[in-house]
C-alpha positions in Angstrom: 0.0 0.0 0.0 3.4 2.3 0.3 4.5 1.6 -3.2 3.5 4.3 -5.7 4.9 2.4 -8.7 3.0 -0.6 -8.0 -0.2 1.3 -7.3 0.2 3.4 -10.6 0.6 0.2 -12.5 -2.5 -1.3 -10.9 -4.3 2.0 -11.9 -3.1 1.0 -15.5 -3.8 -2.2 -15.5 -7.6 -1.6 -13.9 -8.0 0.9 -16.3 -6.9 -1.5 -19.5 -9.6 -4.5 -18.0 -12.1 -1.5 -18.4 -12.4 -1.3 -14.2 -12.7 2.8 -13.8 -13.8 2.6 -10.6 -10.8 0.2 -9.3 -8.5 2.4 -11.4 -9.7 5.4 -9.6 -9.1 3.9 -6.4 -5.2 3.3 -6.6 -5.0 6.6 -8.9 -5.9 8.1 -6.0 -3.8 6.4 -3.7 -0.8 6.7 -6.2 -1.2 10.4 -6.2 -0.8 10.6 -2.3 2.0 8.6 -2.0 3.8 10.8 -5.3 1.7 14.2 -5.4 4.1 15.6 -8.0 3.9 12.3 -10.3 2.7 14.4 -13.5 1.4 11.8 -15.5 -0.6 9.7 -12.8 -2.0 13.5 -13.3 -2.6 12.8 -16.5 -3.7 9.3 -16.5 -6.0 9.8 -13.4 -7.8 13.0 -15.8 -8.7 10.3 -18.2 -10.4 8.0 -16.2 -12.1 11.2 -14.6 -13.7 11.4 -17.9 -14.6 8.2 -18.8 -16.2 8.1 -15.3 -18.0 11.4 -16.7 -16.7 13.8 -13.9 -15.5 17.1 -15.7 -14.9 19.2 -13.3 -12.3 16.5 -11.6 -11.2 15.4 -14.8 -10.4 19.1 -15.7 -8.5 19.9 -12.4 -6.3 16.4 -12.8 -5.6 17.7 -16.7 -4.6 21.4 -15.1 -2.6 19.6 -12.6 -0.5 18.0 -15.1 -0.1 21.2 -16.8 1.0 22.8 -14.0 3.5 20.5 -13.1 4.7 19.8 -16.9 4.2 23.1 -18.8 4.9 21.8 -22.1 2.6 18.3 -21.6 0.5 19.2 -25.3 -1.4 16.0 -24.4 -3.0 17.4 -21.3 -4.2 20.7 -22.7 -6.0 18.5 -25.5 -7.6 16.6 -23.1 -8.3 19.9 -21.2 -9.6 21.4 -24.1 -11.5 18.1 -24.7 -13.2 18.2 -21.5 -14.6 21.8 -22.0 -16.1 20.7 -25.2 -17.9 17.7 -23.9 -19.3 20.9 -21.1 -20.0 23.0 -24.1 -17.9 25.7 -23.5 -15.7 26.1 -26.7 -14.6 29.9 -25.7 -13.0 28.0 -22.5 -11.5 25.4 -24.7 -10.4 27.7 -27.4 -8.5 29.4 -24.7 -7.0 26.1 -23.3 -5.3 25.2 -27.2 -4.2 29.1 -27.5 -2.3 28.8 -24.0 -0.6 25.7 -24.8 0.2 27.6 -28.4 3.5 29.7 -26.9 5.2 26.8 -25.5 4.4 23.9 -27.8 5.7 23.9 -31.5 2.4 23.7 -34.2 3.6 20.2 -35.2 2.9 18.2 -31.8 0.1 19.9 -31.0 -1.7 19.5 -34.4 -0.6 15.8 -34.3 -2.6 15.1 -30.9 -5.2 16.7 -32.1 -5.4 15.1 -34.8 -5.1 12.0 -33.2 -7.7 12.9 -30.4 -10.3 13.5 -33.3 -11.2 16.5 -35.7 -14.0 17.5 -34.1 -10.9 19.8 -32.4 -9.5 21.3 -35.3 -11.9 24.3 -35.1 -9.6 25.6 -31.8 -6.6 25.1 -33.3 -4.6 28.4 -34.2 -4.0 28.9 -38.2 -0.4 27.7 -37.6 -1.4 24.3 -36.2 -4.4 24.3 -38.9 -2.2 23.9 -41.5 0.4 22.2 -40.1 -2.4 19.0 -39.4 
């Protein structure tokens, strides 16, 4: 129970076998035992999701951001979540924040990869680069 390595793989490997609510569980408990470990962050902000919990989904995703400037993939899935709320001004803002420190290429490759129902935020740079 004092291993955060072991308890981030058993968040993987409940969240592979499609057990959210397991994953969840040692998410959480990974991210006591490493508060700083910024892709638990991540990883926990996507089961958030799936489990249909924005608002915590959106904090784990800033988290991440916060502790990893230049993690593109988290201000996708930010961006993502404020889409699934409606709120395309707040995700808008989300992609043009991550535009200073993330090159056009990356970032218009995750989205791209995420789905193009998100290439209407993307700035004209990263438009033409995907």
């Amino acid at each position: 129970p004092y291993n955060a390595q072991l308890l981030r793989r058993s968040a993987f490997a409940e969240r592979a076998r499609g057990h959210l609510e397991a994953a969840l569980g040692f998410g959480e408990a990974t991210l006591r035992l490493d508060p700083r470990g910024s892709s638990m962050y991540y990883w926990h902000g996507l089961t958030l999701l799936d489990l249909r919990r924005p608002a915590e989904a959106r904090a784990a995703f800033d988290r991440t951001v916060e502790l990893q400037p230049a993690a593109w993939y988290a201000r996708v899935k930010r961006a993502l979540v404020d889409v699934t709320e409606g709120d395309l001004a707040a995700a808008r803002r989300s992609m043009r924040a991550a535009r200073p420190s993330i090159e056009a290429g990356p970032l218009a490759a995750n989205v791209g990869r995420v789905g193009y129902d998100l290439v209407c935020l993307l700035d004209s740079a990263s438009a033409a680069v995907l």
